[in-house]
C-alpha positions in Angstrom: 124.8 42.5 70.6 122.4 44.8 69.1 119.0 42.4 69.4 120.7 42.3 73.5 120.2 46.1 73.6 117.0 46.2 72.0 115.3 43.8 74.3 117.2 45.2 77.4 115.8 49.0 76.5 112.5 47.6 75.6 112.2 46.2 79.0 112.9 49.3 80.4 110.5 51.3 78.7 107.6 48.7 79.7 108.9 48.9 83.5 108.4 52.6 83.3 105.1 53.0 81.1 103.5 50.2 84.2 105.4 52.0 86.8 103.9 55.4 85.3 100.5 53.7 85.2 100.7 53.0 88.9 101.6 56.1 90.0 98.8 57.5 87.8 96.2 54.7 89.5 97.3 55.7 92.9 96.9 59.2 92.6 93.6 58.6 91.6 92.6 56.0 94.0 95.3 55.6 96.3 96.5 52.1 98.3 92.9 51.0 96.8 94.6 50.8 93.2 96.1 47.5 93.6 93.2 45.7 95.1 92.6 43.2 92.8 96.1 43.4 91.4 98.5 40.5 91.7 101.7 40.7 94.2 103.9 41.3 91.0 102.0 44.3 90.4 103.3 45.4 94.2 107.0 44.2 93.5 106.9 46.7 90.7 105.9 49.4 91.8 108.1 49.4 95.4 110.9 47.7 93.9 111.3 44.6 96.1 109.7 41.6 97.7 108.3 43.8 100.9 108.1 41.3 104.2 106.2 38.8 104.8 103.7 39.2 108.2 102.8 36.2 110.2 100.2 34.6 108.4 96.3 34.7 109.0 94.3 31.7 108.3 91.9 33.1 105.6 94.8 34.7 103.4 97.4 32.6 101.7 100.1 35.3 103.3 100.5 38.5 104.4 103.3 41.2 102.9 104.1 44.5 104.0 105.6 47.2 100.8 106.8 50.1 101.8 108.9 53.1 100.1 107.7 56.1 102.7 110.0 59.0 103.1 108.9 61.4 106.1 110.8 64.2 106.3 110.6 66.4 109.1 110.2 70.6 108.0 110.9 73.4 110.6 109.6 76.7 109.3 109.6 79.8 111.2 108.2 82.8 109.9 108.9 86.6 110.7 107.0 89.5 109.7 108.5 92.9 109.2 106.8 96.1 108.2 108.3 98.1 105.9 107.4 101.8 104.7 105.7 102.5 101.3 106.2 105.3 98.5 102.9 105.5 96.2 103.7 108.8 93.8 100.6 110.5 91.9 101.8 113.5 89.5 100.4 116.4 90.4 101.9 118.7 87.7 103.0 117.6 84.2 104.2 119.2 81.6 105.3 118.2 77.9 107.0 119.8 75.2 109.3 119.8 72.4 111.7 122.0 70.9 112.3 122.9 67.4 115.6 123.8 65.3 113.9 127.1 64.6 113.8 127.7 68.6 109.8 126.8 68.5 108.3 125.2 72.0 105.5 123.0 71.2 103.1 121.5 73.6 102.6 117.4 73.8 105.5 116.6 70.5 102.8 118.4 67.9 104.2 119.8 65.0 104.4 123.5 64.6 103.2 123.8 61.4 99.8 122.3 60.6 98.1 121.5 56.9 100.5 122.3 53.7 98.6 120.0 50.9 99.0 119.5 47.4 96.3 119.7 45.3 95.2 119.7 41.4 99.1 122.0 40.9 98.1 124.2 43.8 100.2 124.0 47.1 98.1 125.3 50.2 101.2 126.7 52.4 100.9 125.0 56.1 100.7 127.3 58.9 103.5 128.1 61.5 102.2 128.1 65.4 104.0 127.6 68.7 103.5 127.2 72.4 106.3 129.3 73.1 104.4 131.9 75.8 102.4 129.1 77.5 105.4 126.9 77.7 107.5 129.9 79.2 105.1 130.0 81.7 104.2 127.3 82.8 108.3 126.4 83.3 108.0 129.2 85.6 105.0 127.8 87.3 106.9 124.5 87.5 109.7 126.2 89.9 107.3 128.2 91.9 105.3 125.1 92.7 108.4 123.4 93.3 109.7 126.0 96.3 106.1 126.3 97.1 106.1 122.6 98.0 109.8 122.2 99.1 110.1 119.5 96.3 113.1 116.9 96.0 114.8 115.6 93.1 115.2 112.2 92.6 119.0 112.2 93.9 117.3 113.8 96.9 114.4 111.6 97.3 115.7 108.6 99.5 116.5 110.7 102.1 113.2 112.5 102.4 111.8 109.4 101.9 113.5 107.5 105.5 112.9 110.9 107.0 108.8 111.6 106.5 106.7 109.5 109.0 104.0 107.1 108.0 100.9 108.4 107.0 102.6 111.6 105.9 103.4 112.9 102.2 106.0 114.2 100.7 106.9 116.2 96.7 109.2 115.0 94.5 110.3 116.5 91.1 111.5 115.2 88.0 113.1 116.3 85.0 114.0 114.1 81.9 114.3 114.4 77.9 115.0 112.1 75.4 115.6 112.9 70.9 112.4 112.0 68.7 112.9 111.8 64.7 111.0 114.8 63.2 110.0 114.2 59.6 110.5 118.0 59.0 108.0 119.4 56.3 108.8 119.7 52.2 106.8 122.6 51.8 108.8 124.8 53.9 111.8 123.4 53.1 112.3 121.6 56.7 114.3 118.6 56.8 114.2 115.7 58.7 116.0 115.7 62.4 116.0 114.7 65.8 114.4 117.0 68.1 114.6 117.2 72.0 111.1 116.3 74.2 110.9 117.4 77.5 109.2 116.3 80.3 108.6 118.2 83.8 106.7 116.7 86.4 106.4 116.8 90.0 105.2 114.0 92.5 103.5 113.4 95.6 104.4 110.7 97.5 102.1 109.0 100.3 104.1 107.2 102.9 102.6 104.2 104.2 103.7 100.9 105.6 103.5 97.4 104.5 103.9 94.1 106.3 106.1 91.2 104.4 106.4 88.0 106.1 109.4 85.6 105.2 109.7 82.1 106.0 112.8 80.8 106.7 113.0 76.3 106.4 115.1 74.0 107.9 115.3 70.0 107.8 115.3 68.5 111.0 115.6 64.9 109.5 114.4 62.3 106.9 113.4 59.2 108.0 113.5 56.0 105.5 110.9 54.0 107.1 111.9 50.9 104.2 115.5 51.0 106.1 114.6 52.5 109.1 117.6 54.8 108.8 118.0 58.6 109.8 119.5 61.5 107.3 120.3 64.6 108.0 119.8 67.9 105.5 122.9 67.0 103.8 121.8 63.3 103.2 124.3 61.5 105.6 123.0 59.1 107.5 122.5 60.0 111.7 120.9 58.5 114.9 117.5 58.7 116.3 118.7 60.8 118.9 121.0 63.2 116.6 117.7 63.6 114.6 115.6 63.9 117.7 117.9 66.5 119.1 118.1 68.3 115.2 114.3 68.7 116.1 114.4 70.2 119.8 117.9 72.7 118.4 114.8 74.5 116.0 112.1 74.5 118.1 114.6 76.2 120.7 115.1 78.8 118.0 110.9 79.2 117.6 111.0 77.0 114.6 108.1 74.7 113.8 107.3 71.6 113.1 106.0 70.4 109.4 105.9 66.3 108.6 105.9 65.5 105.5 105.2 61.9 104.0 106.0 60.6 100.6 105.4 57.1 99.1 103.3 54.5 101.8 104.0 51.8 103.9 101.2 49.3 102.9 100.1 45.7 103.9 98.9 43.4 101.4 96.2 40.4 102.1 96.6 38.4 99.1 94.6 34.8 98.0 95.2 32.6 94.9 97.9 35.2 94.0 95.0 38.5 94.2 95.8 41.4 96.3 91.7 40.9 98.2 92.9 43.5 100.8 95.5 46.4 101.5 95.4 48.1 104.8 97.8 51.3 104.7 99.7 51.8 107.8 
């Protein structure tokens, strides 16, 4: 039972490496691959006998392979334009804030050097930002009347109401807790700080064009079978595939043919594929 199941899977895996190899030889070279090939070669690849043509004199026969799939796309695309936000900052300003009540520019530190050296301690010095900070938070507000400035909350409806090629100012205010290290020379201990950041925006307005294409399937046509499907895969009439087609174009779809696989006719001779005419 075993040996049975060995042989049967290592059948298999030889019909799909010379299957693969076909595929590969086609892509390559096309219908042209198989010139030279026997008809076994052809039953292979399309999976059946094909149909024997009337015969012509200088070729022992005639067969026609075919596993063609055309399958009939209708696209139809729109384009809409949209509006655009693009913000620059135009103001910024940084800072964190101490447990002693010290504004610092940027996240520095307010105390700078404090080294050890050779027994000696060199005491680091205290600095803040504290009057620049102060006013430059006022500066912040003025500019933010001064320009009529929305917050974010604000923002989308400023945004539908100022016209293309027009600006508009937005402001924003966020924080977030660092880790501060503190400093062992002062006695500062480690903790998490608050940094602040303050910024205001301009926004350019502009518009933008994004095209979507909507697809449909009219019909697939197995040209092996001669049969008709539908998108869904169930099987229809020329003429409920022909009016599939005319319902879309009605609607400003389209059309788009694709083909996959070939509809081929083999010349063969002493058993050698001399010729193959694709159809």
């Amino acid at each position: 039972m075993k040996k049975g199941i060995t042989v049967i899977l290592v059948y298999c895996l030889l019909l799909l490496v010379c299957t693969s190899c076909a595929s590969l030889g086609i892509w390559m070279h096309g219908e042209q691959y198989f010139v030279g090939k026997t008809e076994n070669d052809l039953i292979k690849y399309f999976g059946d006998h094909g149909v024997e043509l009337s015969n012509k004199t200088e070729y022992d026969k005639v067969i026609r392979f075919c596993n063609q799939i055309d399958t009939l796309y209708m696209d139809k695309t729109t384009v809409n334009m949209y509006k655009k936000g693009t913000p620059q900052c135009v103001f910024s300003l940084d800072f964190v804030e101490y447990n002693d009540g010290c504004l610092v520019l940027n996240g520095r530190s307010h105390y700078s050097g404090g080294t050890s050296s050779f027994g000696k301690v060199i005491m680091p010095r205290h600095s803040n930002d504290n009057a620049i900070i102060k006013n430059e938070l006022n500066r912040f507000w003025y500019e933010v009347k001064r320009l009529k400035a929305v917050s974010t909350s604000e923002q989308d409806a400023r945004f539908n109401n100022t016209p293309v090629g027009s600006w508009y100012f937005m402001y924003t205010k966020s924080s977030e807790y660092i880790y501060h290290g503190g400093n062992p020379y002062v006695k500062e201990p480690p903790s998490n700080i608050p940094f602040y950041h303050y910024n205001i925006w301009r926004v350019d307005v502009s518009s933008t064009q994004k095209a979507t294409t909507e697809t449909e399937i009219a019909y697939v046509f197995d040209l092996k079978h001669l049969t008709y499907y539908d998108a869904k895969g169930r099987q229809i009439s020329l003429s409920q595939a022909l009016e599939n087609e005319k319902y879309y174009e009605k609607q400003g779809y389209t059309r788009r043919l694709t083909k996959e696989g070939m509809t081929v006719d083999a010349y063969i001779k002493y058993n050698k594929i001399v010729k193959i005419e694709k159809q």
